[in-house]
Backbone bond lengths (Angstrom), bond angles and torsions (degrees), N, CA, C in turn:
res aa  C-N    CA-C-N  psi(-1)  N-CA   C-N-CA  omega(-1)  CA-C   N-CA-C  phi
1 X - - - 1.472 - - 1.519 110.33 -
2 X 1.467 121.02 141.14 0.993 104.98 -179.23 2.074 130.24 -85.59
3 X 1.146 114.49 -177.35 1.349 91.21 -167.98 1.196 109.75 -91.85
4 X 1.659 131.55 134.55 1.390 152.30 -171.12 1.295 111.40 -9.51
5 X 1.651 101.98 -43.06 1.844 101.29 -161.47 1.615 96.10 -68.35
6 X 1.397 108.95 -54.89 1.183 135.17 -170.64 1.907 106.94 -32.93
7 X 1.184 128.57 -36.51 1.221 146.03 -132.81 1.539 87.44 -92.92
8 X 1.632 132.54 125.40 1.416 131.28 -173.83 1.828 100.30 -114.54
9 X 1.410 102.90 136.82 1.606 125.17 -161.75 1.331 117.19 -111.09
10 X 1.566 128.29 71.20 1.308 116.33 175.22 1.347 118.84 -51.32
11 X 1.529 128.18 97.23 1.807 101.17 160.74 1.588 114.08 -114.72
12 X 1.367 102.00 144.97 1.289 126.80 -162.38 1.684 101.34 -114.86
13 X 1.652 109.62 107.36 1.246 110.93 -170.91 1.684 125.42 -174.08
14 X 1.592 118.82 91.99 1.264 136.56 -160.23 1.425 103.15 -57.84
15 X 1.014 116.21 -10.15 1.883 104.20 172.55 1.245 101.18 -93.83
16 X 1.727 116.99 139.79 1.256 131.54 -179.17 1.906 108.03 -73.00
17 X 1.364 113.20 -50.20 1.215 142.84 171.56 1.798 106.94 -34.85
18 X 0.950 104.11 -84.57 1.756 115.91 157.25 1.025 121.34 -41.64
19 X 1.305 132.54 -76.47 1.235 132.10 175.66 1.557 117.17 -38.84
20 X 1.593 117.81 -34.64 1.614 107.41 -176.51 1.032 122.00 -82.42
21 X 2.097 101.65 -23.26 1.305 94.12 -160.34 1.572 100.92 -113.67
22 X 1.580 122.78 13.88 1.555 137.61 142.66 1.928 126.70 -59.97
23 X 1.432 75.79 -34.50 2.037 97.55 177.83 1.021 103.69 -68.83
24 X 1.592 127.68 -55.60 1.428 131.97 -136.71 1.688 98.23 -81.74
25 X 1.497 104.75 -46.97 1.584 114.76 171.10 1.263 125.39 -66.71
26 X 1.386 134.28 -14.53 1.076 158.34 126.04 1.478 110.37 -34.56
27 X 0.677 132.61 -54.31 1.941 143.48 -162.23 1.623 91.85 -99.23
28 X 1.220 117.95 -19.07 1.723 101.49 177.77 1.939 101.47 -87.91
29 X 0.901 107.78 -54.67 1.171 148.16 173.43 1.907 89.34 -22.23
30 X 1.555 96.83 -45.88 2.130 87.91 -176.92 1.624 87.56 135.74
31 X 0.883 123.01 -11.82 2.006 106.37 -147.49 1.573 96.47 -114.84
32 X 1.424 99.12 153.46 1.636 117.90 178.87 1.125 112.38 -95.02
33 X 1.468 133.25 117.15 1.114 148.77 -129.45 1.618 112.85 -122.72
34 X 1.337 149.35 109.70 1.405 123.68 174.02 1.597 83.30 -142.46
35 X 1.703 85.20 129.96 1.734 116.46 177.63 1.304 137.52 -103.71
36 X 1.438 126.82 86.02 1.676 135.09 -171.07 1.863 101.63 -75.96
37 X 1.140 92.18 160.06 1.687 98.79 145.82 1.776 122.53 -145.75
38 X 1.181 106.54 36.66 1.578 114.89 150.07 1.395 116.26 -172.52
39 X 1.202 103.78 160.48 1.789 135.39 -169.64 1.882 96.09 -23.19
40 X 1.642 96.59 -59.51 1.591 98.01 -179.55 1.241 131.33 -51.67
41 X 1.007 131.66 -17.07 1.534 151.39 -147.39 1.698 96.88 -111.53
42 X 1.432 97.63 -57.76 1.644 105.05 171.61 1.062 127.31 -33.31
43 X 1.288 104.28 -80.78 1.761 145.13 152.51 1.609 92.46 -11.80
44 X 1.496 126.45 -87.87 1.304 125.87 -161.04 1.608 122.65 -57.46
45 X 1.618 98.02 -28.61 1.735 125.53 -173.35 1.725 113.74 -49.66
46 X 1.866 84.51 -59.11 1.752 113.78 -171.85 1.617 99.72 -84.76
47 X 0.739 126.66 -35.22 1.587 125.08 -167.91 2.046 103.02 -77.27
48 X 1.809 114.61 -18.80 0.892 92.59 178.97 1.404 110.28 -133.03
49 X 1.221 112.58 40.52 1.789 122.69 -159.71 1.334 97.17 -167.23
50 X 1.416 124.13 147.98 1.297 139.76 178.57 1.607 102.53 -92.66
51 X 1.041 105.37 130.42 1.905 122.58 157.28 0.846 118.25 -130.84
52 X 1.832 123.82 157.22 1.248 139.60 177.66 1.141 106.82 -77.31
53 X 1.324 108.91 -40.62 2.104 115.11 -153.85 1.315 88.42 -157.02
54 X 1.697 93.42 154.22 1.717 92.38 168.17 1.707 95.20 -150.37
55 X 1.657 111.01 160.96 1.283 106.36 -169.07 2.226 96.75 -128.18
56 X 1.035 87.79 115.16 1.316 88.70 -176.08 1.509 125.87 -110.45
57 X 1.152 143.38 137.58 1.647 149.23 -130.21 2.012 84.71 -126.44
58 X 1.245 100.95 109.56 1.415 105.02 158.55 1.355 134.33 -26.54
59 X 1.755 122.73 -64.28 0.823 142.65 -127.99 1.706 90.66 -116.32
60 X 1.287 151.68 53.29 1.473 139.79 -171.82 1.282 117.38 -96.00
61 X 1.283 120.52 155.14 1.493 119.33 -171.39 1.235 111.70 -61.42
62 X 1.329 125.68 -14.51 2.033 121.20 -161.27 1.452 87.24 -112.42
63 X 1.332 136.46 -17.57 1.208 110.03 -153.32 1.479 108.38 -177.53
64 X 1.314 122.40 -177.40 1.668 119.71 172.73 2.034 108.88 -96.93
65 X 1.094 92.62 151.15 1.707 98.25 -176.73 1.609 97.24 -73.42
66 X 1.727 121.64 -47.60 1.475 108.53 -179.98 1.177 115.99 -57.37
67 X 1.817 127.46 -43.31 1.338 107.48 164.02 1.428 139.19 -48.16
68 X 0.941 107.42 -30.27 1.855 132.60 165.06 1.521 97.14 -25.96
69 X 1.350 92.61 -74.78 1.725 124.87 -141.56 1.757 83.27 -72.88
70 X 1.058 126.50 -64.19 0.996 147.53 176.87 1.984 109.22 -18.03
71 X 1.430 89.01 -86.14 1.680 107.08 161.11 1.530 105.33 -31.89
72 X 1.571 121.11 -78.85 1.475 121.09 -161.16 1.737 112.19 -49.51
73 X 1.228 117.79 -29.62 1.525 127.66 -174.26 1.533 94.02 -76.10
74 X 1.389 151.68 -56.62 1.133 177.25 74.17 1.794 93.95 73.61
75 X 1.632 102.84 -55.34 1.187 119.18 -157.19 1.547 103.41 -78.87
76 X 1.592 126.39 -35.31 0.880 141.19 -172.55 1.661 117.32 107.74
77 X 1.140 128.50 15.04 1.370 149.83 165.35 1.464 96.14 -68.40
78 X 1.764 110.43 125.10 1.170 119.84 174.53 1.489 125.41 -128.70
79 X 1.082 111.66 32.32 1.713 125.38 -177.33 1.397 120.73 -104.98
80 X 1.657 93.38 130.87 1.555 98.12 -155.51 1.191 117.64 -49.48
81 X 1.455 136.56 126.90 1.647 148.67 -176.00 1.385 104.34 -88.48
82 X 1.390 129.23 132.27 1.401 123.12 133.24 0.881 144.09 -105.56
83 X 1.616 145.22 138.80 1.680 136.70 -147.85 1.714 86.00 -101.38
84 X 1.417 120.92 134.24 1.728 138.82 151.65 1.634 113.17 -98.11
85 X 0.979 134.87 95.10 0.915 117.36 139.78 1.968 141.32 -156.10
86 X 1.176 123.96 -136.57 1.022 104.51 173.11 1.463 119.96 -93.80
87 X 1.201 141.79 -24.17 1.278 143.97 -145.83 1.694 97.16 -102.60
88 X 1.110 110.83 119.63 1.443 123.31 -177.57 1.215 134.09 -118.96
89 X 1.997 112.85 24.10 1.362 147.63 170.77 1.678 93.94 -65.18
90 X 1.090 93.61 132.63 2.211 126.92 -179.94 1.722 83.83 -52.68
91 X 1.316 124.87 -60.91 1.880 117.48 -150.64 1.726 94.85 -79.31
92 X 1.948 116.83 -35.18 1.558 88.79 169.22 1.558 125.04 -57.76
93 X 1.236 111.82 -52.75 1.399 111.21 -179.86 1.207 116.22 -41.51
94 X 1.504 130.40 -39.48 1.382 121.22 -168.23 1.389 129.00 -99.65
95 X 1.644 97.67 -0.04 1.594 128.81 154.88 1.659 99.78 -51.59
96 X 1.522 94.05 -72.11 1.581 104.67 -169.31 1.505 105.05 -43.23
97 X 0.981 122.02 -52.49 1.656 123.06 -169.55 1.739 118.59 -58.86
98 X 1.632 82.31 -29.59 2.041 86.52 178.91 1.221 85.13 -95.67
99 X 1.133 154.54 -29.32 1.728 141.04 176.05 1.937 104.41 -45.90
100 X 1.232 95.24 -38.18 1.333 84.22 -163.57 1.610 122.11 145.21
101 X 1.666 112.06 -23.08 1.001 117.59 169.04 1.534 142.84 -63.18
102 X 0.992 130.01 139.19 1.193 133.37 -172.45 1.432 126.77 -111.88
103 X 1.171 118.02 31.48 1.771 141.31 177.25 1.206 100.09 173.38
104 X 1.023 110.10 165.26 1.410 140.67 175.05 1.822 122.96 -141.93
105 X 1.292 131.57 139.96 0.903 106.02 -179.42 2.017 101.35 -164.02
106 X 0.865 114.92 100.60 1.531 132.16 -174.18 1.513 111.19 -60.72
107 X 1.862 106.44 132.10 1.879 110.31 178.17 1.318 76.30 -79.06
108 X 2.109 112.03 167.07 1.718 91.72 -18.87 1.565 102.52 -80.58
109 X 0.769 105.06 -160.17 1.926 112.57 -168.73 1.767 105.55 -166.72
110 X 1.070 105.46 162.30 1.431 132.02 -177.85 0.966 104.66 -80.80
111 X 1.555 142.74 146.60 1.364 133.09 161.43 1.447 121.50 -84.55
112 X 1.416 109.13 -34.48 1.397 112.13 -164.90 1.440 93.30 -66.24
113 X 1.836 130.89 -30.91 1.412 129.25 -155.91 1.804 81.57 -85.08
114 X 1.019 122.46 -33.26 1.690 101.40 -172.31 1.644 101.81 -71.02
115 X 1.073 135.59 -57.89 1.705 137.30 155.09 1.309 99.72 -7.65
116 X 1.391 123.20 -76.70 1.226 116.47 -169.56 1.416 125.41 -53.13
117 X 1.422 105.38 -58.67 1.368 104.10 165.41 1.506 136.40 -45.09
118 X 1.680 100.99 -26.97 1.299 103.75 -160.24 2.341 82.82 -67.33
119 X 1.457 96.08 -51.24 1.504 101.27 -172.31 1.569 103.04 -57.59
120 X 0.803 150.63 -18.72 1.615 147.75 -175.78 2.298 90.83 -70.99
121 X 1.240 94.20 -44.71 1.617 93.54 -143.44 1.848 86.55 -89.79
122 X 0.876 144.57 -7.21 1.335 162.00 155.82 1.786 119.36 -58.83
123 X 1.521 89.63 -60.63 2.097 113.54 153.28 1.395 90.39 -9.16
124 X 1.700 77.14 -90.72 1.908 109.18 -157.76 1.472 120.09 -60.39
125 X 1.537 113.93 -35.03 1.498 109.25 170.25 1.840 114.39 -54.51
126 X 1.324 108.45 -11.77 1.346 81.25 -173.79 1.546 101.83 -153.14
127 X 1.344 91.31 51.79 1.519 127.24 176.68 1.668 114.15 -72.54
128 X 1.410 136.54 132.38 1.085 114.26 -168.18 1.188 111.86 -91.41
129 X 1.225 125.06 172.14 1.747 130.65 -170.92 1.491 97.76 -92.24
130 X 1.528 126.37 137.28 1.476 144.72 179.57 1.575 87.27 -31.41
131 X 1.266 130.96 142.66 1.283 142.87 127.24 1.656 126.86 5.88
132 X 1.594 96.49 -64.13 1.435 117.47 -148.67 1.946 94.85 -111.82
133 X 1.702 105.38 27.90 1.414 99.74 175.18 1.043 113.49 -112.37
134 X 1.859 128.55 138.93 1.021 124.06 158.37 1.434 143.24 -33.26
135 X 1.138 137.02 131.84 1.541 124.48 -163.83 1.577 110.70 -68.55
136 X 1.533 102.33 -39.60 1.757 106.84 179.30 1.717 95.14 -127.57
137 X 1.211 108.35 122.94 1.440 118.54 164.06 1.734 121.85 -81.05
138 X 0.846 116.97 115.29 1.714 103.39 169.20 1.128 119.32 -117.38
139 X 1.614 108.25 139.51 1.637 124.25 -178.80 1.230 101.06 -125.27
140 X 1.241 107.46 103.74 1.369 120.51 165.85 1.454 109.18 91.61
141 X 2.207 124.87 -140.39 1.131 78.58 138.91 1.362 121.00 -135.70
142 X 1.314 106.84 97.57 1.819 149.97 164.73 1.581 94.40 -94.86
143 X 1.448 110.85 165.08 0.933 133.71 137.47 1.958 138.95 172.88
144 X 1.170 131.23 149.82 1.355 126.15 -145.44 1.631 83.37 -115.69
145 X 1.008 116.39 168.26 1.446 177.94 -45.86 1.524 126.92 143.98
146 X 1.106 109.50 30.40 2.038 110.88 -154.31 1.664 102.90 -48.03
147 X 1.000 100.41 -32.01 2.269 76.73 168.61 1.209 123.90 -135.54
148 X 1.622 106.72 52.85 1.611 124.77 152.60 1.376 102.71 -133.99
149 X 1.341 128.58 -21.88 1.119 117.21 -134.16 1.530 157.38 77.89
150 X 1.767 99.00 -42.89 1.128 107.99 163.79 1.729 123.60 -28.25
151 X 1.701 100.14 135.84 1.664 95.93 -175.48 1.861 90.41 -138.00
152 X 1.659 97.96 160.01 1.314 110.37 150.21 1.892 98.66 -115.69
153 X 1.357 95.34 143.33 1.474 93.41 -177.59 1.572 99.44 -151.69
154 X 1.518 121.51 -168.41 1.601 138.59 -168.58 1.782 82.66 -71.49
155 X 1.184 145.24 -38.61 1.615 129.17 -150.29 1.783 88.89 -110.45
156 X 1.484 129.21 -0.82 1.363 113.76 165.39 1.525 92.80 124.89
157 X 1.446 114.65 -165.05 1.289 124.49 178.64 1.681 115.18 -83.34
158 X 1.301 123.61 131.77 1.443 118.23 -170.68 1.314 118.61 -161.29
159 X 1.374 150.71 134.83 1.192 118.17 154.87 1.276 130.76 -97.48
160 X 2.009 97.71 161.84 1.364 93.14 175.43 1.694 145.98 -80.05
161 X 1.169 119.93 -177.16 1.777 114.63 -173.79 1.423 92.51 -81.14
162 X 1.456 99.75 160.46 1.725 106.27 166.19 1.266 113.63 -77.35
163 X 1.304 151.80 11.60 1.663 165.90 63.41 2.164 93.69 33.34
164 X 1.294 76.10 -99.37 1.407 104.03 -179.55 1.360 126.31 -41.79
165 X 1.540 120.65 -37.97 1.187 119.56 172.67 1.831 115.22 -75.86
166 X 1.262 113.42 -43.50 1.558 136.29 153.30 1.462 97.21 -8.21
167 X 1.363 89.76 -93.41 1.705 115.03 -175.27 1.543 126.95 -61.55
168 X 1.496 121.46 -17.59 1.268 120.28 125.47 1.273 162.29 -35.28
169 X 1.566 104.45 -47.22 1.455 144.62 172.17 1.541 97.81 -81.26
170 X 1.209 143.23 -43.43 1.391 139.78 175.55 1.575 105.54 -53.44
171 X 1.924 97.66 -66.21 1.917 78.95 -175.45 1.043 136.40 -85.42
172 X 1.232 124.64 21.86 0.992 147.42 -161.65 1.753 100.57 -101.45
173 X 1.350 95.46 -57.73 2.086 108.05 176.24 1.651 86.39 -74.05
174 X 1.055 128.12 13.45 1.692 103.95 171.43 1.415 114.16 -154.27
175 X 1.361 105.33 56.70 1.295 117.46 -163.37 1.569 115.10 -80.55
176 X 1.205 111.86 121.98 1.626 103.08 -175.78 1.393 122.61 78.18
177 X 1.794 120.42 36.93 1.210 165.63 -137.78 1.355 124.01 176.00
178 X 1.451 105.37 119.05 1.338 127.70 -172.64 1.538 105.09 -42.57
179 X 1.113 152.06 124.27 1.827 146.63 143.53 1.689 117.99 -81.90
180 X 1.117 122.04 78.67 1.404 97.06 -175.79 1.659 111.99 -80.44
181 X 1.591 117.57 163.98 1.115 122.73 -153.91 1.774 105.86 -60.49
182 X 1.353 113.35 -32.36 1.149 108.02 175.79 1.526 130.07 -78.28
183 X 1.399 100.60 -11.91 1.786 102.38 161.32 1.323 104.57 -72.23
184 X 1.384 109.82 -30.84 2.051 88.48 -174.08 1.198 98.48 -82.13
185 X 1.362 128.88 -33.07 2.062 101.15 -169.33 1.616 96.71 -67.46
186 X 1.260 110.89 -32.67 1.465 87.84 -167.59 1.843 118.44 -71.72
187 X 1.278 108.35 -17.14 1.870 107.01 -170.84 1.383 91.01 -92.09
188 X 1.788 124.52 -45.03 1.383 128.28 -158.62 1.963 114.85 -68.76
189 X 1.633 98.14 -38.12 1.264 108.10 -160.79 1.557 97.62 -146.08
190 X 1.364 152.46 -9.07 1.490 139.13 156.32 1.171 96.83 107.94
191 X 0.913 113.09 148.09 1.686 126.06 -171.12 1.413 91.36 -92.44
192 X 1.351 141.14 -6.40 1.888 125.21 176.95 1.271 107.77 -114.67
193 X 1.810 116.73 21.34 1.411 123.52 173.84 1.611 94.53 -97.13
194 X 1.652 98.48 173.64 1.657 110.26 172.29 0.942 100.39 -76.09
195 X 1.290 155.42 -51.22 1.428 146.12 -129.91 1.966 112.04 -34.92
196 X 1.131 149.63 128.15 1.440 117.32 157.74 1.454 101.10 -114.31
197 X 1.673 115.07 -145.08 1.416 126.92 -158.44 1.613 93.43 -82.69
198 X 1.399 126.20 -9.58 1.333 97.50 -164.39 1.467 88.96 -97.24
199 X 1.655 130.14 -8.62 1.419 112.41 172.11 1.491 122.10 -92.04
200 X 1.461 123.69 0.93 1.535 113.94 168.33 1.696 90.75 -96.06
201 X 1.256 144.88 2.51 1.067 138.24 148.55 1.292 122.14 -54.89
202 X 1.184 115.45 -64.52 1.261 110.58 171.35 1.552 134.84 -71.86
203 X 1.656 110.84 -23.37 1.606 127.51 143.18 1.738 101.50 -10.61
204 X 1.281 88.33 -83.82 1.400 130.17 -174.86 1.777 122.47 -17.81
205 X 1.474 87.78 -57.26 1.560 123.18 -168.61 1.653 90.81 -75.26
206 X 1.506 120.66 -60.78 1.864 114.51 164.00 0.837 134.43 -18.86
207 X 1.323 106.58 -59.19 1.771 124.74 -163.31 1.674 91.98 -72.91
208 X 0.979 109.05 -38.55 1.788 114.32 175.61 1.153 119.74 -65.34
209 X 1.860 127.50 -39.37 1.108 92.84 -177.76 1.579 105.06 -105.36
210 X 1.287 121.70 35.82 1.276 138.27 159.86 1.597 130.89 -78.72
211 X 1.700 94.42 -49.27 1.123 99.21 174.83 1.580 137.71 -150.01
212 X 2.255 81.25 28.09 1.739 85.49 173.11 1.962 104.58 -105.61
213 X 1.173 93.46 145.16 1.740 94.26 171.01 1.223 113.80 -51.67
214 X 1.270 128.47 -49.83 1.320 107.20 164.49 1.957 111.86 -128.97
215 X 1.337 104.16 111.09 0.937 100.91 -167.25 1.939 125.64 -71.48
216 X 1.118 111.27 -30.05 1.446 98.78 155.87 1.787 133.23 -83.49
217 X 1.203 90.61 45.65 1.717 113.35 -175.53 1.690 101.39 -155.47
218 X 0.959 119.26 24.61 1.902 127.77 -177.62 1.780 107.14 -24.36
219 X 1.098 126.95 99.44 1.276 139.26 151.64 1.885 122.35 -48.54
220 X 1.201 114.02 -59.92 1.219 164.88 -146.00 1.475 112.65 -102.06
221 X 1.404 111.61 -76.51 1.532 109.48 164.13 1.578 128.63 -91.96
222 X 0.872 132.76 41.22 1.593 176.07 -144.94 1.939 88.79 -47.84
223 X 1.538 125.85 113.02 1.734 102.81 156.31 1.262 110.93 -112.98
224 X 1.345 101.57 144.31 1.958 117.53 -172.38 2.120 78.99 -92.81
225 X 1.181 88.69 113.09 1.284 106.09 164.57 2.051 128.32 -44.15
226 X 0.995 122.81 66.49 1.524 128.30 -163.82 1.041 98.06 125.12
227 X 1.256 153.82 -61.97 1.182 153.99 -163.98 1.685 123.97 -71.48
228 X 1.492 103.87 -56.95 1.496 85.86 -169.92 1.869 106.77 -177.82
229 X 1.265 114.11 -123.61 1.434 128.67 -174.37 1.639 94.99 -153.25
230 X 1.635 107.76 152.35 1.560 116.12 152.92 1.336 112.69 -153.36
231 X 1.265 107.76 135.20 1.809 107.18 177.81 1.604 98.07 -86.97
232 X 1.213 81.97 147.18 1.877 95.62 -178.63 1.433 94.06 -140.34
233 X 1.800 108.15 102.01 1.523 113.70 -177.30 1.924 111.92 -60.43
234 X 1.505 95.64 -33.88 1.705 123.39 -168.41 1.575 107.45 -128.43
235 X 1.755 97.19 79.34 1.346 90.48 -177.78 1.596 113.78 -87.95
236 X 1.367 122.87 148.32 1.275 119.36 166.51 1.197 160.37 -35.32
């Protein structure tokens, strides 16, 4: 991982107020900081500069933050995102999560808990891959990338979210083994995040129509009805 200072911070955020005083704690904190306040700015920032993490504000004058998030995943940008903002309705949040996001975190808010998080989601972005894993996995013929991400899949070549790669890398190390929903929020997303059952559901439903042949007939991503999930590399 690299070292704290080192670590570069897109935040994306139309309040002047927030934004300075999110930066400034941010910049004490160790981290290199560069501050937009709309979609355009983003867009041009990430598309021509490398970041670790980026923190993006829902609500921007040019545009929506899920489209944001949305686009950059699209693009093949894979660095952990977090959504700020105000709206703290169950279906936004879980927009954000199928957008692509990888935290969430509702005004007003704590700073020191966004610090933390920002370092929690930083951890894991650059977390190393098991030892004993293949560099490119293939299912079928799909196949990912276990420490880029990079995939060929049913929608073309793309990579995946750090969401997605997570929850990949799980069934994959546990193939032909029960997952129940609460082992994945807790390894995929932390047991003191929002995530619930209806978002490794829909996790779920991705990875399928990514990379099952036929995805409303799942071979591959297999659910034991009450119980849980199982990857079946060699299904029957």
């Amino acid at each position: 991982m690299k070292p704290q200072g080192s670590a570069r911070i897109l935040f994306v955020e139309d309040e002047p107020l927030v934004r300075d005083v999110v930066s400034a704690n941010l910049r004490h904190a160790g981290y290199a900081v560069d501050a937009c306040d709309c979609a355009a700015q983003a867009t041009q920032r990430w598309t021509g500069h490398s970041y670790d993490l980026a923190i993006v504000d829902v609500m921007l004058p040019d545009g929506d933050g899920f489209d944001l998030v949305e686009a950059a995943r699209a693009r093949g940008l894979s660095l952990p995102i977090m959504m700020l903002t105000a709206r703290g309705e169950t279906d936004a949040k879980v927009r954000g999560f199928e957008n692509g996001a990888d935290d969430y975190l509702t005004k007003p808010f704590d700073v020191v808990e966004l610090v933390a998080r920002v370092k929690a989601l930083l951890r894991r972005g650059h977390a190393k891959k098991p030892a004993n894993a293949r560099e490119r996995y293939e299912l079928g013929k799909n196949w990912v990338r276990l420490d880029t991400g990079e995939s060929q899949t049913n929608e073309g070549t793309l990579t995946l979210s750090d969401k997605e790669m997570r929850l990949f890398r799980m069934f994959v190390r546990s193939d032909n083994e029960l997952l129940s929903r609460a082992d994945i929020l807790e390894e995929v997303w932390g047991m003191d995040s929002f995530p619930t059952d209806r978002t490794v559901d829909n996790f779920v439903m991705r990875l399928r129509k990514l990379f099952e042949p036929e995805p409303e007939a799942p071979r591959h991503f297999v659910t034991l009805r009450g119980r849980g999930y199982m990857f079946k590399s060699r299904p029957e």
